[in-house]
C-alpha positions in Angstrom: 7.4 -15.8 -25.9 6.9 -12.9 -22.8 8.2 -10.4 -25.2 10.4 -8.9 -22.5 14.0 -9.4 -24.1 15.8 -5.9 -23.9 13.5 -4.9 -21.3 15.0 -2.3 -18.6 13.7 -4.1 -14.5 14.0 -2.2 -11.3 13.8 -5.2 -7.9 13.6 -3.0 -4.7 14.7 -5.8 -1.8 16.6 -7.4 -4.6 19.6 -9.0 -2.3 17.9 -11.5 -0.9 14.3 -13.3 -0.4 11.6 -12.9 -3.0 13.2 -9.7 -4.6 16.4 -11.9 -5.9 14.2 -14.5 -7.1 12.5 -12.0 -9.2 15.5 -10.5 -10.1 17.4 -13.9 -11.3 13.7 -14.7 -13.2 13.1 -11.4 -15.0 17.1 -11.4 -16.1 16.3 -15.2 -17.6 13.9 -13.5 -19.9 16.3 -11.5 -21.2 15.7 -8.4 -19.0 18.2 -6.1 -17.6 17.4 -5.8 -14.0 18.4 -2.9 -11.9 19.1 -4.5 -8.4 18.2 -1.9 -5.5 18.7 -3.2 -2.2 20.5 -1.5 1.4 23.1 -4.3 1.3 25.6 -3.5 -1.3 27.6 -6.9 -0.7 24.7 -9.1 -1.0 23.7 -7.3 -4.3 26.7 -7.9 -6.0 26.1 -11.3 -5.3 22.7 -11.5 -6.8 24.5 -9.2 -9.6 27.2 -11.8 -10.2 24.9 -14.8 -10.0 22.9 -12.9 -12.7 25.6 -12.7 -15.2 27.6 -16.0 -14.2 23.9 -17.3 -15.9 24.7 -14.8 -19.0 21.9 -12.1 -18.0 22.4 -8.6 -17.6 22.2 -6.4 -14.1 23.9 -3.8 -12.1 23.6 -3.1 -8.7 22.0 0.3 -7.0 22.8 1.3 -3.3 19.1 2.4 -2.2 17.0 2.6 1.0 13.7 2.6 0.4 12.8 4.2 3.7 14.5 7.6 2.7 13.1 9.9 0.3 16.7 11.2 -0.5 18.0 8.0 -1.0 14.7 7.1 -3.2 15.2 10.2 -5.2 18.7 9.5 -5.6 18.7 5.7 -6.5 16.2 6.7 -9.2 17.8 9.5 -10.6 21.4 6.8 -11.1 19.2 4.3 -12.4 17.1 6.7 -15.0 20.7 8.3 -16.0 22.2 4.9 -16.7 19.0 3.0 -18.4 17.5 6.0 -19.9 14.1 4.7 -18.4 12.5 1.8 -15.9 10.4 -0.5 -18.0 8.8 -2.7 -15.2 9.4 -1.9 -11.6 8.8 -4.5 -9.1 8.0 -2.7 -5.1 8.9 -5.8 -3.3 11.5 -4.2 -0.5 9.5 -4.7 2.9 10.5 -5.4 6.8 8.2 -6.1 10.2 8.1 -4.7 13.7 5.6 -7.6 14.9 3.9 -6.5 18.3 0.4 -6.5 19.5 -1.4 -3.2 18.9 -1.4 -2.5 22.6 2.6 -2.5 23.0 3.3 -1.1 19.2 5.3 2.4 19.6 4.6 5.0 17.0 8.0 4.4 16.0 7.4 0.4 14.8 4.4 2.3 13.0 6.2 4.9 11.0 9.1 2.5 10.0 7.0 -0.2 8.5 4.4 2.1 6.6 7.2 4.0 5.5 9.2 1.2 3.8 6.5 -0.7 2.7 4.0 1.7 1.6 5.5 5.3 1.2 8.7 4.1 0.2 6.8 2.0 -2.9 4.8 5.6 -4.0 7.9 7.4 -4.0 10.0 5.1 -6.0 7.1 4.8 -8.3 6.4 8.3 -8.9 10.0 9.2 -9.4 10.3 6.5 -12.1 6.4 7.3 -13.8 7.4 9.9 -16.2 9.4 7.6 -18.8 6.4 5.1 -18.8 4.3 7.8 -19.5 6.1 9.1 -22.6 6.5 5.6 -23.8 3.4 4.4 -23.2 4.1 1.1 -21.7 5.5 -0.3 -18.4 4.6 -2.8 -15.8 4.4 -1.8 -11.7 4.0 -4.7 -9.7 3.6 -4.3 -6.1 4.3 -7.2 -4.1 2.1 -7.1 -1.0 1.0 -10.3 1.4 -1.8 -12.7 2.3 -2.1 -10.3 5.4 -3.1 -7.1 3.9 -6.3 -9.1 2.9 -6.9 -10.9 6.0 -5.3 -9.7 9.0 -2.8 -10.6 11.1 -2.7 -10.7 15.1 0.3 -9.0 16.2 1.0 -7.2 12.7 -1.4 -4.2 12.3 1.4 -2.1 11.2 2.0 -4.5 8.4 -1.2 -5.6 7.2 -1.8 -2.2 7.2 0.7 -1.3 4.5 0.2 -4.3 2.9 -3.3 -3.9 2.1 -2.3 -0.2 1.7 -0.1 -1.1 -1.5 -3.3 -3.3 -3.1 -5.4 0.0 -2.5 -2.6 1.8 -4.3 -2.1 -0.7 -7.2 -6.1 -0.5 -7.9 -6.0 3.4 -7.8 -3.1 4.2 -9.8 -4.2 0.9 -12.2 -6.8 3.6 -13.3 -4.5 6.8 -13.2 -2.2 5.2 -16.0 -4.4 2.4 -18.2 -4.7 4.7 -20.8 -0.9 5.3 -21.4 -0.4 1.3 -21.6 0.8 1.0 -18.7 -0.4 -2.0 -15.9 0.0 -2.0 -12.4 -0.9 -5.2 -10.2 0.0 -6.4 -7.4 0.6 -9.7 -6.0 -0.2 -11.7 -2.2 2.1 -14.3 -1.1 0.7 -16.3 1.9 3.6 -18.2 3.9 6.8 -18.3 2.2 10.1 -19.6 3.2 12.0 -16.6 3.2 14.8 -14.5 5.6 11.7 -13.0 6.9 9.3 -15.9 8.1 12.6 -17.5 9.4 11.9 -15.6 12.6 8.7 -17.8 13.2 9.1 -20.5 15.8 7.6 -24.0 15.5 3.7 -23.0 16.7 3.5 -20.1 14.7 4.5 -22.7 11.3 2.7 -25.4 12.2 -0.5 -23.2 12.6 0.6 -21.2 9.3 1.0 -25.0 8.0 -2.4 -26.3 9.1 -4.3 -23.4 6.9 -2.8 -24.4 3.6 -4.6 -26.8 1.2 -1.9 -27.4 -0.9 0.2 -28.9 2.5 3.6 -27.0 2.2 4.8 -23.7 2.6 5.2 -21.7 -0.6 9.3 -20.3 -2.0 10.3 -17.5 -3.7 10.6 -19.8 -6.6 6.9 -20.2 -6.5 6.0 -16.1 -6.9 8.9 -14.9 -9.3 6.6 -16.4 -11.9 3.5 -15.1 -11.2 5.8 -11.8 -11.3 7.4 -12.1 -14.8 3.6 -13.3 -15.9 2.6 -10.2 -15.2 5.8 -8.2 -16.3 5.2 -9.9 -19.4 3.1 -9.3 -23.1 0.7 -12.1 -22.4 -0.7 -9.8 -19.3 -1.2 -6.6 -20.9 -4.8 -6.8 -20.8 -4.5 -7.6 -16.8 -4.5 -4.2 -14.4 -5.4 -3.5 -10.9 -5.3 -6.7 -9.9 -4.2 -8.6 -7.3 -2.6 -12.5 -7.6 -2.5 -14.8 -4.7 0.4 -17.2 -4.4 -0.4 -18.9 -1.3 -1.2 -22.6 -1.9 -5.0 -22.1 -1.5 -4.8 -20.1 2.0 -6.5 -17.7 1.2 -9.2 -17.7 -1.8 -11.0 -14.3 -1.8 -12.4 -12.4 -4.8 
């Protein structure tokens, strides 16, 4: 068994995409997930779905882009669960444009969400590990913050920023038994690929050796494997779901 029945979850970007497959997994396992998403409507479905299944889950009004909001959110969650067990970073959005026509604006919005919104929420929720001595932080990052992506510097840049900040704080917080990881999906159907027209898939497509795009069904896994027991031994490292597209050390 995973070991993570009674287990206290927080999903950031848990309404829709890869964050409500995580969510709907981890509450399988028995875990109480905290859903934390902007849109309220679309969490209560996630919340219902959760439940109509027999799990456990309640449903938290947070923007990750806002410190206040961030500060908030946690303080509600930590007030109602008494503590955040694993916390899964997973809310993210794009500005694509080339680096030429990129305003400082598309900059600032995607770092802050993606990056700086992910070390907030996880500081604010660090203590209770601490004094516990365990907890999981998974960061969910992308194929891109390895290898680059034309047209995305703003979010390859975060991207790769979260894997520099699962490795660092990996170290920060081993000794209190706690893991941080983070993991890579390459292409994956998702609300946020959905934007990509034919060329931009079929060239996505060509690159994969396992010859189909990945689903959120195919990371929520590799997300409760490393929320689970069985990977407490695993920290500061970074899992690649991405059908072979990328194989770097």
């Amino acid at each position: 068994m995973n070991g993570l029945g009674g287990r206290i979850a927080l999903v950031t970007g848990a309404s829709q995409g890869i964050g409500r497959a995580c969510a709907l997994a981890l509450a399988k396992t028995g875990v109480t997930v905290a859903l934390a998403a902007r849109n309220e409507a679309k969490l209560a479905e996630v919340k219902a779905e959760i439940e109509a299944a027999g799990g456990q889950a309640e449903a938290f009004a947070l923007d990750v882009a806002s410190e206040e909001s961030i500060q908030a959110g946690a303080k509600t969650v930590l007030e109602r669960f008494g503590k955040v067990e694993i916390l899964v970073n997973n809310a993210g959005i794009t500005r694509d444009k080339l680096a030429m026509q990129m305003k400082r604006e598309d900059w600032d919005d995607v770092l802050s969400t993606n990056l700086t919104g992910a070390f907030l929420l996880t500081q604010a929720l660090l203590r209770p590990m601490l004094k516990n001595r365990w907890g999981r932080i998974i960061n969910i990052s992308s194929i891109v913050g390895r290898t680059g992506q034309a047209g995305q510097v703003n979010y390859a840049a975060s991207k790769a920023g979260l894997i520099g900040m699962t490795r660092a704080l990996a170290r920060e917080v081993a000794s209190r038994g706690i893991t941080v990881n983070a993991v890579t999906p390459g292409y994956i159907v998702t609300p946020m690929t959905a934007v990509l027209d034919e060329k931009q898939t079929s060239a996505m497509m060509a690159q994969i050796p396992l010859g189909r795009a990945g689903t959120e069904a195919d990371v929520a896994p590799a997300v409760v494997f490393l929320a689970s027991e069985g990977a407490g031994y695993i920290t500061g490292h970074v899992l690649d779901v991405n059908g072979g597209m990328f194989m770097g050390g």
